[in-house]
C-alpha positions as CSV (number, residue, x, y, z in Angstrom):
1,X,-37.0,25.9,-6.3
2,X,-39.7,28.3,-5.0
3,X,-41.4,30.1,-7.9
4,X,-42.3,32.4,-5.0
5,X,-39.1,33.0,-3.8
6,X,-38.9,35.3,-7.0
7,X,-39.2,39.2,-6.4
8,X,-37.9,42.4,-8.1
9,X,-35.1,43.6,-6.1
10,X,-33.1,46.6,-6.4
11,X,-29.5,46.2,-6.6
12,X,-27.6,48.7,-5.0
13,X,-24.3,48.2,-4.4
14,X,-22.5,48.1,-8.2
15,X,-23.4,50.1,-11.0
16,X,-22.9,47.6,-13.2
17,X,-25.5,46.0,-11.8
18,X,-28.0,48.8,-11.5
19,X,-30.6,47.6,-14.7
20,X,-34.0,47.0,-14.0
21,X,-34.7,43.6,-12.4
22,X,-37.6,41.2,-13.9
23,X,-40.7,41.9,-13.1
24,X,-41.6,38.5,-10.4
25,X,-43.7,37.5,-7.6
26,X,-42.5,39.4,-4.6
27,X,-41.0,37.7,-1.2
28,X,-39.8,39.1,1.6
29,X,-36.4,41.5,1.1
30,X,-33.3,41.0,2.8
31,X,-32.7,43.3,5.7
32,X,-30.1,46.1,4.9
33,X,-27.6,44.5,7.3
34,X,-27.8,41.2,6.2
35,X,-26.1,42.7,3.5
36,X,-22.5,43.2,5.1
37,X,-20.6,40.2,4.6
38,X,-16.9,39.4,3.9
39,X,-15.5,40.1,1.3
40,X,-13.6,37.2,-0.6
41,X,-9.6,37.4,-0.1
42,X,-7.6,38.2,-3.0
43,X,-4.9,35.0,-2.5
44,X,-1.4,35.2,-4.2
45,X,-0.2,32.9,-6.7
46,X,1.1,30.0,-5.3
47,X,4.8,28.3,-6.5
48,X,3.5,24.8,-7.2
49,X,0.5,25.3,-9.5
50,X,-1.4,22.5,-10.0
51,X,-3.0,22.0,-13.6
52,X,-7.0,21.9,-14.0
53,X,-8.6,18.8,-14.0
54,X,-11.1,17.8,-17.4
55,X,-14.6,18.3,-16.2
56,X,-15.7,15.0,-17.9
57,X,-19.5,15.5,-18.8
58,X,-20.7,12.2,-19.9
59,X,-19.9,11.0,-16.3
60,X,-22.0,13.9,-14.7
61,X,-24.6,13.0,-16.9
62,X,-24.3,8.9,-15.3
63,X,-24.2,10.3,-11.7
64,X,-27.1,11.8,-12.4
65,X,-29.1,8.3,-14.3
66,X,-28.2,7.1,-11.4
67,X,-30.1,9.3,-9.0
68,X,-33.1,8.7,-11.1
69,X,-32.8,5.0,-11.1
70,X,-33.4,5.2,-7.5
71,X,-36.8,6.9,-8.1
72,X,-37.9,10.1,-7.0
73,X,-35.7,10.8,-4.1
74,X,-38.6,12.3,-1.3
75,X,-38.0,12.6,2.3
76,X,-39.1,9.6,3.9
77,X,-39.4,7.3,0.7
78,X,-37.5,4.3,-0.3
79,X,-35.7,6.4,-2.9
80,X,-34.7,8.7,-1.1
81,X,-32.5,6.0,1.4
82,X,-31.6,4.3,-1.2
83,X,-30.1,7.4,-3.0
84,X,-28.5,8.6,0.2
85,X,-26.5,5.8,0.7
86,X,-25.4,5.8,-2.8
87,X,-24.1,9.0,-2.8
88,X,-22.3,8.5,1.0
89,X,-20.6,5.5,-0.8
90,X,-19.4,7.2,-3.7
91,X,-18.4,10.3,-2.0
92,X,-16.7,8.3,0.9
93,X,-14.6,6.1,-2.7
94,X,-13.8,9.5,-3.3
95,X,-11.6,10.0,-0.3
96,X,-14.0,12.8,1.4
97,X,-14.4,12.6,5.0
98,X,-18.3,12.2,4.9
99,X,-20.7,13.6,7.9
100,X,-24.7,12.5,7.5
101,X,-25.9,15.1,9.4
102,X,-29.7,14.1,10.2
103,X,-32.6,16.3,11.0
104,X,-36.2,16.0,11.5
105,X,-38.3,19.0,9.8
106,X,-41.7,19.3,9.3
107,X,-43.2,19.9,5.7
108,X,-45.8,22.3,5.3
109,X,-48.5,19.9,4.7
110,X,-48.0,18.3,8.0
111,X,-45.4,15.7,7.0
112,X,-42.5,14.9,9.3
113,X,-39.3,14.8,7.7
114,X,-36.3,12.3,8.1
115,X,-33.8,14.5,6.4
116,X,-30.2,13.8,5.6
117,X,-27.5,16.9,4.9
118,X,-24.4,15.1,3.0
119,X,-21.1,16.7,3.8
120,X,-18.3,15.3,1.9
121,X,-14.8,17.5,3.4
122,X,-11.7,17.5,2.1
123,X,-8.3,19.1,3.2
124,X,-10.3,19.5,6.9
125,X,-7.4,21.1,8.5
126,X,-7.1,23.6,5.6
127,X,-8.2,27.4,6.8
128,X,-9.1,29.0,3.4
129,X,-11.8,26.6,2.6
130,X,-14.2,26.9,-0.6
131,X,-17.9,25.3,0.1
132,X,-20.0,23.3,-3.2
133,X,-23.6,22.5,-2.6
134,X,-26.7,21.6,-4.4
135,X,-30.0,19.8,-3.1
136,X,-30.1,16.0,-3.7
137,X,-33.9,15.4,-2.5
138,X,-36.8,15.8,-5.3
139,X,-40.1,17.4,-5.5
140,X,-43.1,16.2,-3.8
141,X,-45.5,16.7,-6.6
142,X,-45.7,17.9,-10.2
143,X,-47.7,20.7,-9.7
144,X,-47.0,22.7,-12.6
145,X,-47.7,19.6,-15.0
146,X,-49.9,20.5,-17.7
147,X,-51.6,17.0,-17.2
148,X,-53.9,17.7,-13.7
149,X,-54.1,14.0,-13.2
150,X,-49.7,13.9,-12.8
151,X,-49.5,17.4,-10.7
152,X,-49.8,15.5,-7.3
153,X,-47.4,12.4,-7.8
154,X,-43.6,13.2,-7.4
155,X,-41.2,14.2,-10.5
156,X,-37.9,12.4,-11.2
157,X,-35.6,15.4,-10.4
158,X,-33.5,14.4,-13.2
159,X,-32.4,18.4,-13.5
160,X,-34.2,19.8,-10.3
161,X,-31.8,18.0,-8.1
162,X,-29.8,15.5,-10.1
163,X,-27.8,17.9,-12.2
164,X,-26.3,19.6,-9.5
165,X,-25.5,16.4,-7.6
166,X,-24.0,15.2,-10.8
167,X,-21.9,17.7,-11.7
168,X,-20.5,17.7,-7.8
169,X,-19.7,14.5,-7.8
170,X,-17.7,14.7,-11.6
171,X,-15.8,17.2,-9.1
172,X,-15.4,15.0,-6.6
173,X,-13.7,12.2,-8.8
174,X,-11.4,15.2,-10.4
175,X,-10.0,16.0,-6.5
176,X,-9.7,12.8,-5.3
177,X,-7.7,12.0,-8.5
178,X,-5.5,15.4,-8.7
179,X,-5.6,16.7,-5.5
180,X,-6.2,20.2,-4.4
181,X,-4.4,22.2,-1.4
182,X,-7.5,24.5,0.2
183,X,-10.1,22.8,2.1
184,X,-13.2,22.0,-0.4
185,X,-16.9,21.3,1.2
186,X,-18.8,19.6,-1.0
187,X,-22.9,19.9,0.8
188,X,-25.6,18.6,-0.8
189,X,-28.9,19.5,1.1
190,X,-31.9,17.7,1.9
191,X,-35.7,18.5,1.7
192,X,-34.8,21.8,-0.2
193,X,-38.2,21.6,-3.1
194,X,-41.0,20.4,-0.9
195,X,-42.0,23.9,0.0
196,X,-45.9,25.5,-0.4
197,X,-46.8,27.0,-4.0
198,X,-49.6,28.9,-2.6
199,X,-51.1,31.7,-4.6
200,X,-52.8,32.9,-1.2
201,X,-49.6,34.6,0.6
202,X,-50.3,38.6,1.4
203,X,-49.3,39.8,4.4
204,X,-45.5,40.1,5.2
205,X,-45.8,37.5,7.3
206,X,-47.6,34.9,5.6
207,X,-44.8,35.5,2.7
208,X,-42.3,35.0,5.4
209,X,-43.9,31.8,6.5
210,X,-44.5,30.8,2.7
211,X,-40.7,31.5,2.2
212,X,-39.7,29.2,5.0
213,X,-41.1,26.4,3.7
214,X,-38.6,25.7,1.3
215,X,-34.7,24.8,1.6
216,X,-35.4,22.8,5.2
217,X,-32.0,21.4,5.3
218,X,-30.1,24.7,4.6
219,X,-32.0,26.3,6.8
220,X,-30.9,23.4,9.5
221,X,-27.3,23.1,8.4
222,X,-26.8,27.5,8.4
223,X,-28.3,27.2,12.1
224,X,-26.3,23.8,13.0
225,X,-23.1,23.8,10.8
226,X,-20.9,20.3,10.9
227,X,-18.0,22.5,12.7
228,X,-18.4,25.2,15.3
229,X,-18.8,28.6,13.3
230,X,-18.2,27.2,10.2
231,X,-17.0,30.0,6.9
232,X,-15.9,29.5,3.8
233,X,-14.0,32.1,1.6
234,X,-17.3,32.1,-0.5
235,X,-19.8,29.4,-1.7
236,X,-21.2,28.0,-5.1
237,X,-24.6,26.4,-4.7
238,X,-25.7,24.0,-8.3
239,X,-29.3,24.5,-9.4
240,X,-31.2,23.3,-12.1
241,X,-27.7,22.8,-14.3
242,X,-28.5,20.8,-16.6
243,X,-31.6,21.2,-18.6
244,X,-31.7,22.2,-22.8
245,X,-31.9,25.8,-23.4
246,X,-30.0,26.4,-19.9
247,X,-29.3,29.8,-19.1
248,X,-27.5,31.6,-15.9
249,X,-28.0,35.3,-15.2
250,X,-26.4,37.3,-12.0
251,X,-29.1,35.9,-9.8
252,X,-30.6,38.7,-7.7
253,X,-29.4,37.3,-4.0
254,X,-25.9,36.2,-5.3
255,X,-25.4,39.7,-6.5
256,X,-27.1,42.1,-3.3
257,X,-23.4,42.0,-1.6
258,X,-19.9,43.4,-3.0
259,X,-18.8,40.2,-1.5
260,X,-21.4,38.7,-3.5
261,X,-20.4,40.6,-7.0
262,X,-17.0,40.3,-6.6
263,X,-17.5,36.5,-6.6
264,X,-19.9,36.3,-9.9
265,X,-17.6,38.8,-11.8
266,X,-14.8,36.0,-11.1
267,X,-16.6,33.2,-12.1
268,X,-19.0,35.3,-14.8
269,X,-15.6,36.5,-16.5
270,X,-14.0,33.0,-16.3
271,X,-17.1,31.6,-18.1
272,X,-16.5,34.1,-20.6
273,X,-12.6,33.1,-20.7
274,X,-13.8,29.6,-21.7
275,X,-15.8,30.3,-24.1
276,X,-18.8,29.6,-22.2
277,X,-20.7,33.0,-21.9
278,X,-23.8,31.9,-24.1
279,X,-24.6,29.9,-20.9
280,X,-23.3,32.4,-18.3
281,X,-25.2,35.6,-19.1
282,X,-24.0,39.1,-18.4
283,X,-27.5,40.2,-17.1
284,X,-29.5,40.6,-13.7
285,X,-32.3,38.4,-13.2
286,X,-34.4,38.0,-10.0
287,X,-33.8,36.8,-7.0
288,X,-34.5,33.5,-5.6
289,X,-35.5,32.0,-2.5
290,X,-33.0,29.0,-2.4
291,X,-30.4,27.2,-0.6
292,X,-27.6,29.9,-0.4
293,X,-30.2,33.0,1.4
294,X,-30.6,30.3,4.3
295,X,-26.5,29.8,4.3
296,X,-26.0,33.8,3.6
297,X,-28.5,34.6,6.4
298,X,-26.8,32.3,8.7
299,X,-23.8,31.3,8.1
300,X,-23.1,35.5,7.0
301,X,-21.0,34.4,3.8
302,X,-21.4,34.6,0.2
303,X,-22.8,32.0,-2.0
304,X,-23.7,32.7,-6.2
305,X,-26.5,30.8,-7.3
306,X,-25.6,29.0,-11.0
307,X,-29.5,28.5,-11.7
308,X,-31.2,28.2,-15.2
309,X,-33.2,31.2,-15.1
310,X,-34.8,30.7,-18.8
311,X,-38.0,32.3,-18.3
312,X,-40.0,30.4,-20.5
313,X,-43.7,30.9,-21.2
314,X,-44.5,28.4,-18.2
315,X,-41.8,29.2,-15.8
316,X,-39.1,31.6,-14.8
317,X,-37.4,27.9,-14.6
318,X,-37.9,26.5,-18.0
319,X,-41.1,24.4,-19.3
320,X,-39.8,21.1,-17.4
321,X,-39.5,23.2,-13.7
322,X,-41.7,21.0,-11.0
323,X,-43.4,18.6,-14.1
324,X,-42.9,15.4,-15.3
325,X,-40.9,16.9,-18.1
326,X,-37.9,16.8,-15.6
327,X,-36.7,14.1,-16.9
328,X,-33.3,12.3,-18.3
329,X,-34.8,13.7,-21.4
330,X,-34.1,17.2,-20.3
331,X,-30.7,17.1,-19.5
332,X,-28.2,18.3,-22.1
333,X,-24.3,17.2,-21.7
334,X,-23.3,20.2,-23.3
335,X,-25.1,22.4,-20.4
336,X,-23.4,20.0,-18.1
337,X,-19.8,20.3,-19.9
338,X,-20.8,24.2,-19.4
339,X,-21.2,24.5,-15.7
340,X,-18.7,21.6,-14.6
341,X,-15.9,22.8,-17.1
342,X,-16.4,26.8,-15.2
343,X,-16.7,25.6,-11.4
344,X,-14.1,23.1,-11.6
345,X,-12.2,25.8,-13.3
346,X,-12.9,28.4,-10.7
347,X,-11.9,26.3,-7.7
348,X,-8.2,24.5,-8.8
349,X,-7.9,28.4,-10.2
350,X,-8.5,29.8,-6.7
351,X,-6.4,27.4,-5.2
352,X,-3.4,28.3,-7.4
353,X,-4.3,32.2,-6.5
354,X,-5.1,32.8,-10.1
355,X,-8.5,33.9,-9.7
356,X,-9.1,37.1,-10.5
């Protein structure tokens, strides 16, 4: 997650939304028509409802040990492969049709990347489709590690990357178990959070170039989608889910569209519904430069971002964001039981046309 893909935005278009954004490191705005995208149908209740599925935690939380037994999951490193067929496997035992859509990127420090985009489909014939994503690849280096002798070996990912995996694939057991009638596209990008940190970006430009760096395999997939003009009714993208003291605010991007506030107020309002609304905060935070402006800016959709903004002392991420701390020691099952309890929520919901 780009710590300088955070800026102070101006939301115009609901007056609900119209506080003061945090005060954060600038990047470069959307353009005003980027900003006219679709909005999300309002679907009628179908006759045969199907019931919602128990997010089950404590198996999000062992998808995502697994993911750090592998090691930290770089582009190019034995953890990384090993990881990506692991989760093809267990996507492909969870009856998804499963694409490995392969791209070479280059890293900003000169680094080639073999990247791997993993698109687990299901219902492929289906028109009104929702797509899931999160990144599955893990930091480079620990650069905000306190210890200056750890900030250039890689982190474990165990929230920056795991949780979202995790929590996707507890969804991905719940379909394949109980069904669901609209098409679901479960992506999880590659080679998203080995972007440049650099202090020394000024011109528009060089921001735009900074801004670039990260998300490589959104930015691939929005370009190259695994069907032929490729949309979605809307999109959740999975970020940093999973860590103690977890907290999601209207995400500046997620938020910039009607189409885009339309979809948070459903899935903000559910979260409340559930009792969940300690984690799911009714207030604007910043916008970030992740994985869903590449699939807006492309793809021309909407996709929230559930991110833990927590804005500690260290981070607008939480203490543990791109350090060693991101460990399993970090994840909380509760935060888990949170987010995987709303989305799964939100899409068997949407399928029944119940969704409001």
């Amino acid at each position: 997650m780009n710590k300088y893909g955070v800026l102070t935005i101006k939301i115009f278009v609901l007056c609900l939304l119209a506080a003061a954004l945090w005060q954060c490191e600038s990047d470069p705005p959307q353009k005003e028509e980027d900003t006219a995208l679709p909005m999300p149908p309002n679907r009628t209740p179908i006759a045969n409802q199907r019931k919602i599925p128990k997010f089950e935690q404590d198996s999000a939380y062992a998808f995502i040990a697994k993911q750090v037994s592998f090691g930290t999951r770089v582009p190019n490193s034995p953890g990384h492969t090993a990881c990506k067929n692991w989760l093809v496997s267990k996507l492909k035992s969870y009856k998804a049709e499963v694409i490995e859509q392969d791209f070479t990127a280059k890293a900003y420090y000169g680094e080639t990347y073999n990247g791997t985009n993993i698109i687990a489909q299901y219902n492929t014939a289906a028109k009104e489709r929702l797509m899931l994503c999160a990144h599955w690849d893990t930091r480079h280096i620990g650069d905000q590690d306190d210890d200056v002798s750890m900030q250039t070996k890689p982190i474990d990912g165990a929230d920056d990357g795991g949780s979202g995996v995790g929590v996707l694939l507890e969804v991905a057991r719940l379909i394949a178990e109980n069904g669901i009638d609209i098409g679901i596209d479960i992506i999880l990008f590659d080679a998203e959070d080995n972007g440049s940190s650099s202090d020394e970006v000024l011109t528009r430009e060089q921001q735009l170039a900074n801004h670039e760096t990260w998300c490589l395999g959104s930015q691939h997939w929005g370009k190259n989608p695994h069907k032929p003009n490729y949309t979605a009714m809307y999109g959740i993208l999975l970020d940093m889910v999973g860590a103690k003291g977890a907290v999601f605010p209207y995400e500046g991007y997620s938020v910039s569209t009607p189409a885009g506030g339309a979809v948070v107020n459903k899935i903000w309002g559910l979260a409340e519904a559930l009792k969940f609304d300690n984690y799911f905060q009714r207030k604007q935070a910043g916008a970030i430069t992740d994985d869903h402006f590449f699939v807006m800016k492309h793809r021309k959709f909407a996709v929230v971002d559930i991110i833990n903004l927590s804005k500690s002392s260290k981070s607008t991420f939480g203490a543990h964001w791109h350090t060693h701390d991101d460990n399993l020691d970090i994840i909380d099952k509760d935060v888990l039981k949170a987010v995987g309890r709303v989305v799964t929520a939100a899409i068997y919901r949407e399928n029944n046309g119940t969704l409001n």
